[in-house]
Every structure is written in C-alpha cells, then in structure tokens.
C-alpha positions in Angstrom: 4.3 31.5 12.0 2.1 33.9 14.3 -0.3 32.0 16.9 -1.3 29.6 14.7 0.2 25.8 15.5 3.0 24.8 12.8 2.4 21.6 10.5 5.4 19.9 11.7 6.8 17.8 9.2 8.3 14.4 9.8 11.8 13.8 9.1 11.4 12.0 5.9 9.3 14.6 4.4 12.2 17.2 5.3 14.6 15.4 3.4 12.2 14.8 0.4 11.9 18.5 0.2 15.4 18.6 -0.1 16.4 16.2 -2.4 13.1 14.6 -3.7 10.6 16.7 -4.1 8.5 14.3 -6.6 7.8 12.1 -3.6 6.3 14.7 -1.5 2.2 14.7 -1.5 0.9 16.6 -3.7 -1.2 18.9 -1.0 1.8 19.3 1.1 3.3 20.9 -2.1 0.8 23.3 -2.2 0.6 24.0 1.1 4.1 24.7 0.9 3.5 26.8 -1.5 0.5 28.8 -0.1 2.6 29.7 2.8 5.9 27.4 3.5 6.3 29.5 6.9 3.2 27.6 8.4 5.8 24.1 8.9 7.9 22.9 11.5 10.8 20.8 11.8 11.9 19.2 15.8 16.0 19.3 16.0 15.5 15.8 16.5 14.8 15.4 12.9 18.4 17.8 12.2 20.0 15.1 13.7 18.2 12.2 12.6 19.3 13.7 9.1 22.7 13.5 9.7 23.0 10.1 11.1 21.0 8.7 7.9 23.8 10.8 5.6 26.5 9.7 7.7 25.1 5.9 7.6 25.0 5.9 3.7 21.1 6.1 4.0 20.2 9.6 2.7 23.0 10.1 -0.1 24.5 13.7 -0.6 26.7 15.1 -2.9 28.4 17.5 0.3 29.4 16.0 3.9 26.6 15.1 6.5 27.2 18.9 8.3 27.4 20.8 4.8 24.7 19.4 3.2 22.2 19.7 7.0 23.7 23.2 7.4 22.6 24.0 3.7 19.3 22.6 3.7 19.2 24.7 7.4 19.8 28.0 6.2 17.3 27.9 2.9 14.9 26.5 4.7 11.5 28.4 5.3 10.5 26.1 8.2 11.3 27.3 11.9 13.5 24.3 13.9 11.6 23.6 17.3 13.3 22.5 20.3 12.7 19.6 22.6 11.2 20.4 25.9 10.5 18.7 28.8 7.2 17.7 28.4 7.5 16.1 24.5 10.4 14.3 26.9 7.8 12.7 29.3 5.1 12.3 26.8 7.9 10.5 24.6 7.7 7.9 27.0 4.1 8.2 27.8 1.9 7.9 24.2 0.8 4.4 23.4 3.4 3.7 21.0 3.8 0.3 18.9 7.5 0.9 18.5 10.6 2.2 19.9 12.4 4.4 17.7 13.4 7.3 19.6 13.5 10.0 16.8 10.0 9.4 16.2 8.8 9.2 19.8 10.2 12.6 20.2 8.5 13.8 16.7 5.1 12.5 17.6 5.5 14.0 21.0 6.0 17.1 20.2 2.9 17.2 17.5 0.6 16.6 20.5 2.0 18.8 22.8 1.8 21.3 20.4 -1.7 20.4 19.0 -0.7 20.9 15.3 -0.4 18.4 12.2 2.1 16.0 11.6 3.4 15.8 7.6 3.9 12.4 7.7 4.1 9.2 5.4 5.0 6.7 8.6 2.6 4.4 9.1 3.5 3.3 12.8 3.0 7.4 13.3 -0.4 7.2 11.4 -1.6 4.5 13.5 -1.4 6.9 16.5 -5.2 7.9 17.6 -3.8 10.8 19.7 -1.9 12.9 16.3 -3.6 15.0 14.0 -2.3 14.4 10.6 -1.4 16.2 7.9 -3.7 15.0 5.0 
C-alpha cells in the first residue's frame, strides 16, 4: 500500500466482493481494479464475517472458518489491526448507534485519515469520515 492511507472497506462491502460482486458500486469496482492493493479491511470486520455466517446471515457453501480463511488468503486487501486509540475514539465519535463492529470500523477510518467503502447509512451520517464515493 506504500504511504498512501488505505480505502478501508466496510464489512458489507468485503463480503459483497466475495460472494456478490453485482452489488458492489460501480466505482469501487474500478477502483478495485485500478489497484485492489490500495483497500483495507479492520479484523473486526474478520470477525464480524464469521458471526453473520455462523448466524445464518451471510450464507456459504464451506463452514464460517473455511469460507473467512478462503476469502483471507485470495484477498488483495491488507487486514489492519485494532489499536488503542480507534479503542478510545470507539467510544469518543458522536455516534447515533451502538453497534460495536462499526464503532470500531469508523474509528479506525479517522484515525487513519483514509476513506471508508461503505453503503451504511448511520456510518454516512458521520461528519468526522471521509467516504468512499
């Protein structure tokens, strides 16, 4: 990714890319394909993935850990860990909701000043994000 901030991509859009595709914006598509090493994906959203499989709201042909591991290891987009400041500004941004996945998502977006891929409204309603549009 070099110096330049990642577009971090919600967890939605992740799993689109995996088994949707169609439903993925058509300039994220060709972002993607201009240079699918500039996006980011927060572990959160790993896990977030595998609770929505295991819950019977993502459906996959393979188990929750074969199909996350899968989509893991052909996947062009560098995982980035939590840290303890996207843990305090979790908490701090002037949220409308409580989901913690996304707190943690949005977080992490401002700390690290790039663009967040995402189709959530309650995220887009956020002043403080840059967006991916």
């Amino acid at each position: 990714m070099g110096g330049a901030s990642p577009i971090l991509l919600n967890t939605h859009m992740w799993i689109w890319a995996n088994l949707e595709p169609e439903k993925l914006p058509p300039n994220l598509v060709e972002a993607f394909e201009r240079d699918d090493s500039a996006f980011g994906l927060l572990v959160v959203s790993v896990w977030e993935t595998m609770v929505a499989i295991e819950k019977g709201r993502v459906a996959t042909a393979a188990s929750p850990e074969s199909a996350v591991r899968a989509w893991l290891r052909e996947s062009p987009f560098r995982v980035i860990p939590l840290d303890a400041e996207v843990a305090i500004l979790s908490r701090t941004l002037p949220f409308d909701h409580d989901d913690p996945a996304d707190r943690f998502i949005a977080a992490t977006a401002y700390s690290l000043k790039c663009p967040l891929a995402t189709a959530d409204d309650r995220l887009r309603r956020l002043n403080c994000l840059a967006l991916f549009s």
